[in-house]
C-alpha positions in Angstrom: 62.5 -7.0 44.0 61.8 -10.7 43.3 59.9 -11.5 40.0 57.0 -13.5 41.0 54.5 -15.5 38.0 51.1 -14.8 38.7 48.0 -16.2 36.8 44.7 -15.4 37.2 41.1 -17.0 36.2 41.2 -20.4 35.2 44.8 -21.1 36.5 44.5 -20.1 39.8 43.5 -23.9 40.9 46.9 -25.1 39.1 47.8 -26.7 36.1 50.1 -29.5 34.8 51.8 -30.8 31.3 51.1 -32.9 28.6 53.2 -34.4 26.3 52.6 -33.7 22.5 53.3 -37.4 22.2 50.4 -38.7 23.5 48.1 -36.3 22.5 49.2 -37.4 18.9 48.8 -40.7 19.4 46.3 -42.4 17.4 45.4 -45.7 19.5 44.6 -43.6 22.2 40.5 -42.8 22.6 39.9 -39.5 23.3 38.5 -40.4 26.9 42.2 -41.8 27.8 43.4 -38.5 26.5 40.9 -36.8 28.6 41.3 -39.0 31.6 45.6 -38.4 31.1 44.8 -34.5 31.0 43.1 -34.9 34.2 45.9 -36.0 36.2 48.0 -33.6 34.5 46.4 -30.9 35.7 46.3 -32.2 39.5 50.1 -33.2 39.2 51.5 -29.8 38.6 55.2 -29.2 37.0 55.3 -33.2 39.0 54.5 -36.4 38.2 52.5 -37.5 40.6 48.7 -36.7 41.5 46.0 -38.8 43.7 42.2 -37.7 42.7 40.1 -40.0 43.9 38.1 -42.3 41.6 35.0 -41.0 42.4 36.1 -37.1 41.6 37.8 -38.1 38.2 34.5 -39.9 37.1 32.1 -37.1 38.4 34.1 -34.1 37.2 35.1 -36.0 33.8 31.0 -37.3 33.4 32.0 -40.6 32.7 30.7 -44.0 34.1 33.3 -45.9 36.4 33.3 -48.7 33.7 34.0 -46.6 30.8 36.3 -44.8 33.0 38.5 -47.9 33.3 38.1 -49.1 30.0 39.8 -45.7 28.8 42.5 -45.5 31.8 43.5 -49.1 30.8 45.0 -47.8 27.4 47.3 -45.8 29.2 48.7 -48.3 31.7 49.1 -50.5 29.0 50.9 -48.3 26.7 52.8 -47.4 29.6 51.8 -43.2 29.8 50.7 -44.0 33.7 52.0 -46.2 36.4 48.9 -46.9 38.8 50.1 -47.8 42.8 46.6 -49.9 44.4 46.1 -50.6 47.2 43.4 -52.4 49.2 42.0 -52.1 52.7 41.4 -54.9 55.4 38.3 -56.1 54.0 39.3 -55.6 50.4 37.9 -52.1 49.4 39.9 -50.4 46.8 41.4 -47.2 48.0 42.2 -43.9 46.6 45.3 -44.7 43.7 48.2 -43.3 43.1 48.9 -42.2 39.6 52.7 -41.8 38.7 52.7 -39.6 34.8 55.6 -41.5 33.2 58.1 -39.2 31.2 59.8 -42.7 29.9 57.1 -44.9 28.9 56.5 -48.2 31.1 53.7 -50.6 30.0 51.9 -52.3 33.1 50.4 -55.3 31.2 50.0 -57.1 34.4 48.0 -54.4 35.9 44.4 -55.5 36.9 41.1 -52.8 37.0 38.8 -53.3 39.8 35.3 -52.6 40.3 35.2 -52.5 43.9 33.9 -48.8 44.8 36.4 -46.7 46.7 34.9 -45.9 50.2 34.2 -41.9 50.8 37.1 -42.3 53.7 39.2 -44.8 51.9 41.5 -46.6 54.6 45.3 -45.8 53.2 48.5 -47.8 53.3 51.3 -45.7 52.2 52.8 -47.4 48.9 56.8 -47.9 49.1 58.5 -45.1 47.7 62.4 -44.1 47.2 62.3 -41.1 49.2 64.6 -40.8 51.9 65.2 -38.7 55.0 68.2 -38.6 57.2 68.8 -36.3 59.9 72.6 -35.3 60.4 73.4 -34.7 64.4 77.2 -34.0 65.4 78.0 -35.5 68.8 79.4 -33.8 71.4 83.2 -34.9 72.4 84.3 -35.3 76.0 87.4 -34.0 77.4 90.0 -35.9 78.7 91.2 -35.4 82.1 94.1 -36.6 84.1 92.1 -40.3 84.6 92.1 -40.8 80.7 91.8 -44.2 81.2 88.4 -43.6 82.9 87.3 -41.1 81.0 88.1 -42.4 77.8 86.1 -45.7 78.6 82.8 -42.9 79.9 83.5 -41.4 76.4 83.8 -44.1 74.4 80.4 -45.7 75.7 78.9 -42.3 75.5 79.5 -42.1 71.6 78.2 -45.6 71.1 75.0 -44.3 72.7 74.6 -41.1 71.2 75.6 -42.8 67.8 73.2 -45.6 68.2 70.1 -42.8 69.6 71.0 -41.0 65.7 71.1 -44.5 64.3 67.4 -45.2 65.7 66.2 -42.0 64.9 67.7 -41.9 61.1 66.0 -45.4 60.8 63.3 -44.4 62.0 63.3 -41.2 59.4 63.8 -43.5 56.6 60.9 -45.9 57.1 58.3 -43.2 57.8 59.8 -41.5 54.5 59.8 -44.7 52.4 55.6 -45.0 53.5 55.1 -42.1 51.4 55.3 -42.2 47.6 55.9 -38.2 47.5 59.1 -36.5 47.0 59.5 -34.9 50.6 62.4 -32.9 49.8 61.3 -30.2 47.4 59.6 -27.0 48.5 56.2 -27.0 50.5 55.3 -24.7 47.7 55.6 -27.0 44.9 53.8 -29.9 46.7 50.9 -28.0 47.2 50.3 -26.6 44.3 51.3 -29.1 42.2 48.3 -30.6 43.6 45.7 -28.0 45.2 46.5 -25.3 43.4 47.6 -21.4 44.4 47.5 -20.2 47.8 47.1 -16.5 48.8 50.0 -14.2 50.3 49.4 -14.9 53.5 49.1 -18.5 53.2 52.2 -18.6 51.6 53.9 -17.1 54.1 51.9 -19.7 56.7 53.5 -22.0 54.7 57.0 -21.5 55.0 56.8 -20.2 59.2 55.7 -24.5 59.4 58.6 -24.9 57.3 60.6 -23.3 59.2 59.1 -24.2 62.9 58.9 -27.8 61.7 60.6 -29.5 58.8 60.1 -29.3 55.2 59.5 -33.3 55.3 57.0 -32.7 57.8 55.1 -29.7 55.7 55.1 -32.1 52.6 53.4 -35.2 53.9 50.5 -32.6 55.9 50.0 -31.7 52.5 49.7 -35.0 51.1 48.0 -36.4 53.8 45.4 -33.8 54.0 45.5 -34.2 50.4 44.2 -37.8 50.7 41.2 -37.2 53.2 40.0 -34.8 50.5 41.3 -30.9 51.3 40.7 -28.8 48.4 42.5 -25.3 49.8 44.8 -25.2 52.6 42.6 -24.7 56.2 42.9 -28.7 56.7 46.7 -28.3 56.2 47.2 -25.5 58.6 44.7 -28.0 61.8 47.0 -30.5 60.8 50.1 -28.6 61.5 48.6 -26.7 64.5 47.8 -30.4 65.8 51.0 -31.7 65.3 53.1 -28.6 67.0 50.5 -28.9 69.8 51.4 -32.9 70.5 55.0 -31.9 70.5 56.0 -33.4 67.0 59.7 -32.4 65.8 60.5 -35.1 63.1 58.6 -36.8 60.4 58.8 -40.6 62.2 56.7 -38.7 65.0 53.9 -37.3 62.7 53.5 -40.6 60.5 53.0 -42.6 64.1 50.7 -40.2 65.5 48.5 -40.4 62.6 48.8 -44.2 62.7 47.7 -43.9 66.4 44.6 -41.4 65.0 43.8 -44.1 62.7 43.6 -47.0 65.4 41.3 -44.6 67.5 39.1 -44.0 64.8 38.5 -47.7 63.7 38.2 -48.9 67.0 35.5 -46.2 68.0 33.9 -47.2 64.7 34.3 -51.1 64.5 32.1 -53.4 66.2 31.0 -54.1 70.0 29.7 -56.7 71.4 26.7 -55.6 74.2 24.6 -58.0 76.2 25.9 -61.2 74.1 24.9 -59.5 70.8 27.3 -57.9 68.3 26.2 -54.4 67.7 27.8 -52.9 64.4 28.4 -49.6 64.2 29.0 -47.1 60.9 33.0 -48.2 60.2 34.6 -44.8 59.8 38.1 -45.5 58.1 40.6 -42.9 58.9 42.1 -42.0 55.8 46.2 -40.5 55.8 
C-alpha cells in the first residue's frame, strides 16, 4: 500500500515555504513579508507562482500603490526576481514572480502603475527549460545493388534526421516560451499552484499524462493557470481541446493557442464599416 500525505481544512488549497531569513529581517515592512507569504503560498514546494496583481491586492486589502511600495523592498533586497511583460499597446500584464533561494537584488527593476487588463495579453518570458524528443530511425537493408541502395539510404537518414532536427527545434523554442519547469510531475505543477485535486482528478491527470506528454500537461496547467482557473475543469477543456485538434507534441499546443489568440484579437480589434472605424470591446486572449 502506498503512503499518501493528506491535509485537510485550510491546506487543501496548497501551501508553500518561507525562509526564517526573511521573516527575521528587520528592514523588511511587514506588508513585504505579507506580500512574500503570498506568493509562497501559490508557489508550492517551487519557486515560481503568477497571481495576478489585481488578486494579490484584493485578497491582501492593500491599495496597488502600497502594494508596490512594499513588493519593491523585496526586489531590491533580492528575495524575488519579477519577469514583466507588456502588451502591444503597453498594458502591464500578469508577472511572474521567481522566490529566490540565493538572494539577487534587482535594483534596476522599475514598478509600474499601468493596471493589468482582466485578460491580460501574454508573451511567454524566456526560460531554460528544454524539451527534446529522442526518435531512432529506421535502417535500410542492403541488397545486391548496394550502390543504389546505399545512396536511397543515405538520403533517407538525412531526411529523417533533418524531420527530428525540425521537430526537436521546434520542441525547444515552444519550451523556452514558458518560464515553468515542464519536466516535473503534472502533480506538482498543479498544486504547487491551485492547490489539491480530488481522486479522480488525479487520476484524470495522469491518463493526459499518459495519452499526451507530461510537457504538454504542464503548460495546460500553466496556461489555464494564467487566464485565471482556480480548480482543474479549465485544465481538463483544454486538454479535451487539444486531443480533439489532433495535438501530440508541445510545439503543436503552443502554436494552436497562438492561432486562438490571433482569432480572438481579430474578432475583437477594430473594423472599418461604411468609411467609419467602428471599435469593438478588445478581448485579449490571455495563454
Amino acid at each position: 500500500m502506498e503512503n499518501e500525505i493528506r491535509v485537510k481544512g485550510i491546506f487543501e488549497q496548497g501551501y508553500g515555504i518561507i525562509a526564517k531569513a526573511l521573516m527575521r529581517d528587520k528592514d523588511l515592512s511587514i506588508e513585504a513579508k505579507s506580500i512574500y507569504s503570498y506568493l509562497a503560498s501559490f508557489a508550492g514546494a517551487g519557486n515560481t507562482a503568477f497571481p495576478s496583481v489585481e488578486l494579490i491586492i484584493a485578497e491582501l486589502n492593500i491599495s496597488r500603490d502600497r502594494f508596490y511600495k512594499h513588493r519593491k523592498q523585496l526586489v531590491e533586497k533580492g528575495f524575488i526576481t519579477v519577469i514583466q511583460k507588456k502588451g502591444d499597446k503597453g498594458l502591464q500584464q500578469r508577472n511572474i514572480y521567481q522566490l529566490n533561494p540565493i538572494l539577487k537584488p534587482q535594483s534596476s527593476f522599475k514598478d509600474t502603475d499601468s493596471p493589468q487588463s482582466n485578460y491580460p495579453e501574454s508573451s511567454f518570458p524566456q526560460s531554460d527549460n528544454t524539451y527534446s524528443n529522442n526518435n531512432s530511425l529506421t535502417n535500410n537493408s542492403i541488397n545486391n545493388n548496394s550502390i543504389n541502395n546505399n545512396s536511397n539510404s543515405a538520403a533517407a537518414e538525412d531526411s529523417n534526421n533533418n524531420l527530428t532536427s525540425e521537430l526537436e527545434e521546434r520542441e525547444r523554442r515552444a519550451a523556452a516560451e514558458i518560464p515553468i519547469d515542464l519536466n516535473v510531475s503534472p502533480l506538482i505543477t498543479y498544486e504547487g499552484s491551485l492547490g489539491l485535486l480530488n481522486t479522480f482528478q488525479r487520476e484524470d491527470l495522469f491518463h493526459w499524462e499518459s495519452e499526451l506528454s507530461r510537457p504538454i500537461v504542464n503548460f495546460a496547467i500553466y496556461h489555464a493557470s494564467m487566464r485565471g482557473a482556480r480548480g482543474y475543469p479549465l485544465i481538463k477543456d483544454i486538454l479535451c481541446k487539444w486531443h480533439q485538434n489532433n495535438i501530440k507534441n508541445l510545439s503543436e499546443a503552443v502554436a494552436f493557442e497562438k492561432e486562438q489568440k490571433s482569432k480572438a484579437q481579430i474578432k475583437g480589434g477594430a473594423y472599418v464599416r461604411g468609411g467609419k472605424r467602428t471599435n469593438q470591446q478588445n478581448q485579449n486572449f490571455d495563454w
